[in-house]
C-alpha positions as CSV (number, residue, x, y, z in Angstrom):
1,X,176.5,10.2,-16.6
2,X,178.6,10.5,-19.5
3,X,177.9,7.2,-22.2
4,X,180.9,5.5,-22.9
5,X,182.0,4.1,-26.2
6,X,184.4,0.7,-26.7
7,X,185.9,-0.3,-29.7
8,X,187.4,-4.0,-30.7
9,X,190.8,-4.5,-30.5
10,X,190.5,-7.8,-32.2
11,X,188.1,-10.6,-33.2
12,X,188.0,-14.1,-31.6
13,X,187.4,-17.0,-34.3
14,X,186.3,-20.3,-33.0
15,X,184.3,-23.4,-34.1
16,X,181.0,-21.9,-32.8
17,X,178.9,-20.7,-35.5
18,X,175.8,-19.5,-33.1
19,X,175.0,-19.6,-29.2
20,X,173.4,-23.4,-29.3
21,X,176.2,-26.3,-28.6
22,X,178.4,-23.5,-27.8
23,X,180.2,-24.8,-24.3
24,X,178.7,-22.9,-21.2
25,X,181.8,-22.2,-20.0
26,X,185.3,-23.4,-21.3
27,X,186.8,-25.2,-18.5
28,X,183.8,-27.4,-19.0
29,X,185.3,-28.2,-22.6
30,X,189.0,-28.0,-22.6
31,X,189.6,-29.4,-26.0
32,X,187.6,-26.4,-27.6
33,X,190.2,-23.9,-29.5
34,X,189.7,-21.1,-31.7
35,X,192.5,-17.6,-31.9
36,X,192.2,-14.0,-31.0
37,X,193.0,-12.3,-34.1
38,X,194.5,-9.0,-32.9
39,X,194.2,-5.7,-34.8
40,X,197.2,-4.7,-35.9
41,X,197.4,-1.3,-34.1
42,X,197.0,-3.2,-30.9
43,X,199.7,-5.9,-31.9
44,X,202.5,-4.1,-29.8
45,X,200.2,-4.9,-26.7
46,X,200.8,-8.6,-27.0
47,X,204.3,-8.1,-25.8
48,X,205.3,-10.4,-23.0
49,X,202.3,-12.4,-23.2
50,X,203.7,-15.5,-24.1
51,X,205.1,-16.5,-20.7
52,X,201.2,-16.6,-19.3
53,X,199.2,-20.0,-19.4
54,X,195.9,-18.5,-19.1
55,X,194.2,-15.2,-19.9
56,X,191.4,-13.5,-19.3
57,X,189.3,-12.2,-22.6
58,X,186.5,-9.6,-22.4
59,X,184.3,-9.3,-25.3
60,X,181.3,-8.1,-26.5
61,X,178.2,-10.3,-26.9
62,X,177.2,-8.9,-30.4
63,X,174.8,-11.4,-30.9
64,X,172.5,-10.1,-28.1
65,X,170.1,-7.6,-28.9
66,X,168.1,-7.2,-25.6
67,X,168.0,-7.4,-21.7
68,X,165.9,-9.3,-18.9
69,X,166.4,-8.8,-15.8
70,X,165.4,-12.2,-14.8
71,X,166.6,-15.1,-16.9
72,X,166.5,-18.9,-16.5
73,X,170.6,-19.5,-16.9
74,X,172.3,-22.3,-17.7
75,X,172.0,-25.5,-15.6
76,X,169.6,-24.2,-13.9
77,X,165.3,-24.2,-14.8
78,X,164.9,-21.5,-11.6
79,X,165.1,-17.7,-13.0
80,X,167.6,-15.7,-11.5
81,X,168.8,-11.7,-11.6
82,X,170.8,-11.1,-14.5
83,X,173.4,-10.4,-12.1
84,X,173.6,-13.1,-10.2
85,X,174.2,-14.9,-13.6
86,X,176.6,-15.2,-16.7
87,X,173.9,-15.0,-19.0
88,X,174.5,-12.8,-22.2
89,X,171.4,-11.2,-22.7
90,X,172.6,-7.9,-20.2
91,X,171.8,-4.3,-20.1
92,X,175.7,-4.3,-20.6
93,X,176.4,-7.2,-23.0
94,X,180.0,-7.9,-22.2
95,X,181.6,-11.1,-21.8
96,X,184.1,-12.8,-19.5
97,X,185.8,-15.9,-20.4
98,X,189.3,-17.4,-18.8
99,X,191.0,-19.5,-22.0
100,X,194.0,-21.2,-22.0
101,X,197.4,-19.5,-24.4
102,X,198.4,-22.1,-26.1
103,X,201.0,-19.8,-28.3
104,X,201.4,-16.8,-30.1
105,X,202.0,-16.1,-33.9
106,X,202.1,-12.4,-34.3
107,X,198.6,-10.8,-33.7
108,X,197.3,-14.3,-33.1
109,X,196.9,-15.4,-30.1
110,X,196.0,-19.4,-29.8
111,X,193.7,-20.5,-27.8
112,X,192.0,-23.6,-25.3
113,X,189.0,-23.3,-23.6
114,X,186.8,-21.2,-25.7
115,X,183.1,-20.5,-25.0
116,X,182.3,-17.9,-27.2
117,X,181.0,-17.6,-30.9
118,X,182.7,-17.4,-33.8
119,X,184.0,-13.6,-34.8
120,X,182.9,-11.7,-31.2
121,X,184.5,-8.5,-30.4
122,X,187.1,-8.8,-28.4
123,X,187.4,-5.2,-26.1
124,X,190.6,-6.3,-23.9
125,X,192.8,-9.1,-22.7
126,X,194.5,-9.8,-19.2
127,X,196.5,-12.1,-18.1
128,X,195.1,-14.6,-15.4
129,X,197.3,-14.0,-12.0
130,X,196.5,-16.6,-9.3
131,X,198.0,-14.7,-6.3
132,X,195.7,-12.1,-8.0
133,X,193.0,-13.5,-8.8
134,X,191.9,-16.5,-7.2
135,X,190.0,-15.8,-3.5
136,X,189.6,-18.5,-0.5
137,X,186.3,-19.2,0.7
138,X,184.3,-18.8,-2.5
139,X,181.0,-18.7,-2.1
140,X,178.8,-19.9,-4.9
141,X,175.2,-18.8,-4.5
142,X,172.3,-20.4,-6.1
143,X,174.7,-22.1,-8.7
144,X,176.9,-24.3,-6.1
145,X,174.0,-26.7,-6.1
146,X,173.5,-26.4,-9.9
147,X,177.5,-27.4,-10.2
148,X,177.2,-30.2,-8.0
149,X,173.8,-31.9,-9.6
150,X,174.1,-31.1,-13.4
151,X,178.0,-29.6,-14.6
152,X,179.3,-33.2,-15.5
153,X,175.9,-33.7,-17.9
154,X,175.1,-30.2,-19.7
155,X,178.0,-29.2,-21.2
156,X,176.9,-27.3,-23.9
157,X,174.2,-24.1,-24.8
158,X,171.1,-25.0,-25.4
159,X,170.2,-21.9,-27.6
160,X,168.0,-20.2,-24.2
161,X,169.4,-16.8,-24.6
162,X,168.7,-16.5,-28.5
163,X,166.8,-13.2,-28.8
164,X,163.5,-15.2,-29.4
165,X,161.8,-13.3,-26.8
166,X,162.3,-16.3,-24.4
167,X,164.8,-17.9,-22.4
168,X,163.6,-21.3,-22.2
């Protein structure tokens, strides 16, 4: 198989200087805002985009240096398959993270919701479509419990997937 190359087509700038007190996931800190800072090349993309509420970003966890296959993830002190987890540390590192719009200034794209660290790669943009992509009868594996028991306390990293050699 052929290897595949990605390249930015912006930078997302938030209040998040490194992975610990970062928000696990943004819904669980809607206050949290930082931009998408487009490229200018790409700026003719961001056409139509303000009539969306909520996007989807994908990014590249630059701060991740390694893999495991098993992690202990977040909320959780079970490990868990990589896959079966949103943990950065990935043989792919690439990020998914559904923000808020809260409106556009040229390349800059403001934002609600963030859970990523300050100036990651940001590899593409799509708009969130509920008849699209919202399902019935979500199952939730391992993490439905974890949800239930812990989301309203741990908000926030707490630095496990720094490349320390250890996820703990």
């Amino acid at each position: 198989m052929t290897e595949i190359t990605l390249r930015p087509i912006g930078v997302l700038r938030t209040p998040f200087r490194g992975p610990r007190d970062m928000p696990i996931q943004g819904a669980l800190k809607p206050e949290a805002q930082g931009r998408a800072e487009f490229f200018e090349q790409f700026a003719a993309g961001l056409q139509d985009i303000d009539g969306f509420s909520h996007l989807i970003l994908l990014y590249h966890f630059h701060l991740s240096t390694d893999y495991k296959l098993i992690v202990k993830p977040f909320l959780e002190d079970t490990e868990r398959g990589v896959f079966a987890t949103r943990a950065p540390r990935r043989p792919n590192p690439i990020g998914l993270s559904v923000v808020r719009l809260l409106r556009r200034e040229g390349n800059v794209l403001h934002l609600a919701e963030v859970d990523m660290v300050d100036q990651t790669p940001l590899l593409d943009l799509k708009p969130l479509v509920p008849e699209f992509d919202f399902r019935q009868d979500v199952k939730t594996g391992w993490l439905g419990e974890s949800l239930r028991r812990e989301a309203r306390e741990r908000h926030t990293s707490d630095g496990r997937f720094l490349d320390s050699g250890t996820d703990k």
